[in-house]
N, C-alpha and C positions, 0 to 999 in steps of 0.2 A: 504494500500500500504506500502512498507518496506522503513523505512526510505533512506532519502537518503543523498550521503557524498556530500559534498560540499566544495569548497576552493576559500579561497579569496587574492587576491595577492595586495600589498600595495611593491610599488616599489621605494625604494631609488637610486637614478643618483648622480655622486660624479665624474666630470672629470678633468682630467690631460691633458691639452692640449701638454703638452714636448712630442715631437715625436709622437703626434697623438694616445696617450696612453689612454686607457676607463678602469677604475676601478668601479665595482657600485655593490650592495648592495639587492635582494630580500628578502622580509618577508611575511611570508603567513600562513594562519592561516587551515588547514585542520580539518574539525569537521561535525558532522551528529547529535549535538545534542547543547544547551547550558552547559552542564553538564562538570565541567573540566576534568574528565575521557577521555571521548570525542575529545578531543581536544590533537593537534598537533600543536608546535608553530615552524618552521623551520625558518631560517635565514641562507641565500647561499648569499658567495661572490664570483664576477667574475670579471676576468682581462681579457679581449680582447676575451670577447664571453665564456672564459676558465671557471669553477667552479673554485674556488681551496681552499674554508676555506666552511665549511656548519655546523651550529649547531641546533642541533633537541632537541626538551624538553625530547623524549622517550629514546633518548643516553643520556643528560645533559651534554656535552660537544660539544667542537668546534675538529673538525677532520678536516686534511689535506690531498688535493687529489694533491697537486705537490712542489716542495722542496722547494719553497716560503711558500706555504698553511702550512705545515707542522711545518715550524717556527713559522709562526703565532698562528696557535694552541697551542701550546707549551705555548706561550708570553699570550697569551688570559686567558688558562686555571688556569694558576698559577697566574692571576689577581684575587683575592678573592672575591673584589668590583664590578668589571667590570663582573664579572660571576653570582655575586647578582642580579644583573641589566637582564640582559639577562634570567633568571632564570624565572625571572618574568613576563617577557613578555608572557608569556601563560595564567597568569590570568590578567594583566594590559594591555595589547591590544588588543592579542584576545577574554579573555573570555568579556570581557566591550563590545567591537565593535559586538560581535557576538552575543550579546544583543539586540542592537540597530539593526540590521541586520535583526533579527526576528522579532522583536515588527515593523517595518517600511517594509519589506519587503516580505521575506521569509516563514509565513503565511500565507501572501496573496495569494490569488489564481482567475484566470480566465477562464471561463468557454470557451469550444471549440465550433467552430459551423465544422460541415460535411458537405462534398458533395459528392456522392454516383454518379459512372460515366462505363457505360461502355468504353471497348478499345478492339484495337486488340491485340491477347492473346502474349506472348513474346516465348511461344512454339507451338507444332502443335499436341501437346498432347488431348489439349479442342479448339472446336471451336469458347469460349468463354471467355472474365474476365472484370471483374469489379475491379474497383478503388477505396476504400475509403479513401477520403483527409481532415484530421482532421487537422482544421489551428485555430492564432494564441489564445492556450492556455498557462498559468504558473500555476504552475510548470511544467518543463520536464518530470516528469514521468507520463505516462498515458500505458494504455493497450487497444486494437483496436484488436477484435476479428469477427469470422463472424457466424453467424446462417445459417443453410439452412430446414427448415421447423422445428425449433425449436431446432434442434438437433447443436451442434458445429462443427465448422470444422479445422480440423486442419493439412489436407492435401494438398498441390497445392497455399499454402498459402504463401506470402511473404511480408516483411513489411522495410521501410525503417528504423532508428534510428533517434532518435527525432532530427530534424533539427533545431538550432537557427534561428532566423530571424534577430537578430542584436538586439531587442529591446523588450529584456527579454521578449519575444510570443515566440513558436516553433510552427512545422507544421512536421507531419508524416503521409505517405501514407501508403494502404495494400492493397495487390491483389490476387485477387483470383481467378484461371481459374478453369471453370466448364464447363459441357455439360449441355444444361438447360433442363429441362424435365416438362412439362405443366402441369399444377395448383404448381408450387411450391413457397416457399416465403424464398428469401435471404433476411438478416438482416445483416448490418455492427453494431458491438454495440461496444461504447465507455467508457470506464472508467476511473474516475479525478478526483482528489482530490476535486473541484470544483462543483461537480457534486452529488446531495443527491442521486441519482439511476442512473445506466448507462443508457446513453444517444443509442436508438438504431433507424434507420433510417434505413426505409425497401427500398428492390429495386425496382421499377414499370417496368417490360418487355413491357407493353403494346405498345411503341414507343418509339424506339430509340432516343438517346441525338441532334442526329444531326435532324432528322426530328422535334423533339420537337422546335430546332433552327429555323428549318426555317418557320413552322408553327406562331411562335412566330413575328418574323420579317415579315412576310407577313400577317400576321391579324395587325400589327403596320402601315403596308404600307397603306394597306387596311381603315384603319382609319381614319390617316393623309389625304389620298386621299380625303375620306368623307368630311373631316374639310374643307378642300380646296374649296372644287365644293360649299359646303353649304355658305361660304363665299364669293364666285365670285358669286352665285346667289343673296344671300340678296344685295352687290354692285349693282350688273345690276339692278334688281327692283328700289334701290332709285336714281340711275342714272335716271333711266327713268320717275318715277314722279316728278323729278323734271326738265324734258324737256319742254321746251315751243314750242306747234305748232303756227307756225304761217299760214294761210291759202291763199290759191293761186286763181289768175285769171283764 
């Protein structure tokens, strides 16, 4: 898979309460690799939502985007010290932290599980589509393709963009409408970093999702039922030997 870019935001807050005035500070490290090549060290200042001072390691200077920022820049750049400083922050924060980054996270990887679903189609092109829902895998990148008797498809085909879940997992759907045609075999197949061979999970036509449902749930009923009667019978039995007849005139 092609490496992938990544950025990490570490945010500096600095306020001015006089007039309800927000002054504050963004640094964030842009990179796809630990290599300092690689690597982007940006530092944006904003006044009331505004940018207006932003310095990049690939410029090596502070640029101004409004007639405050513009001095500032000016005052910054001709600091010799204070530009030493700043300079450096692409090998002393980010390249360090984006170390740590890797070795504790960023290597790591988790494997996806599928679930392979028909639906009704979103046109009226095929009287048919299937669903494959690949949920929570890391990293982000993954590839979700479909087979249809071994051959690829890459017609009728649509796929969502990897969705965060909030807790570094994503989840991405694919759909595929077809006419189905007997003895055939669709395959959703997955690929992830995670994963030593792609992962592919074939579709079963023999019964739909929903009858599967309710077959499921009424052989459950069906059971429970059994449990129940098996239970009120073994009661009634020791109820009853342990009944005492008493005999009559």
């Amino acid at each position: 898979m092609a490496s992938s870019f990544l950025c990490f935001t570490l945010l500096f807050i600095t306020i001015y309460t006089a007039d309800g005035f927000m002054m504050y500070r963004v640094d964030r490290c842009d990179f796809n690799s630990t290599e300092l090549k690689d690597i982007e060290f940006i530092s944006s200042y904003y006044y009331n939502k505004i940018e207006v001072n932003r310095f990049s390691s690939s410029v090596g200077k502070f640029v101004g985007f409004t007639e405050y920022g513009v001095k500032n820049a000016e005052y910054w750049n001709n600091d010799a010290s204070f530009m030493s400083q700043v300079r450096a922050s692409k090998e002393t924060y980010c390249q360090h932290n984006i170390g740590i980054w890797y070795s504790n996270a960023l290597t790591k990887s988790v494997q996806p599980y599928v679930r392979l679903r028909s639906t009704t189609p979103l046109s009226s092109h095929h009287p048919a589509m299937l669903v494959c829902s690949v949920y929570d895998f890391y990293p982000s990148e993954i590839k979700v393709s479909w087979l249809r008797d071994g051959q690829e498809v890459t017609s009728d085909v649509t796929s969502t963009e990897e969705m965060a879940d909030g807790d570094w997992y994503y989840q991405v759907h694919s759909h595929l409408e077809y006419t189905p045609r007997s003895g055939e075999k669709i395959s959703c197949v997955v690929e992830h970093a995670s994963l030593k061979e792609p992962l592919r999970t074939d579709w079963d036509p023999s019964m739909p999702e929903s009858e599967r449902n309710k077959l499921a749930i009424g052989a459950s009923g069906l059971i429970l039922g059994l449990i129940l009667s098996l239970a009120g019978f073994i009661y009634y039995k020791r109820k009853a030997r342990g009944r005492i007849l008493v005999p009559t005139n």
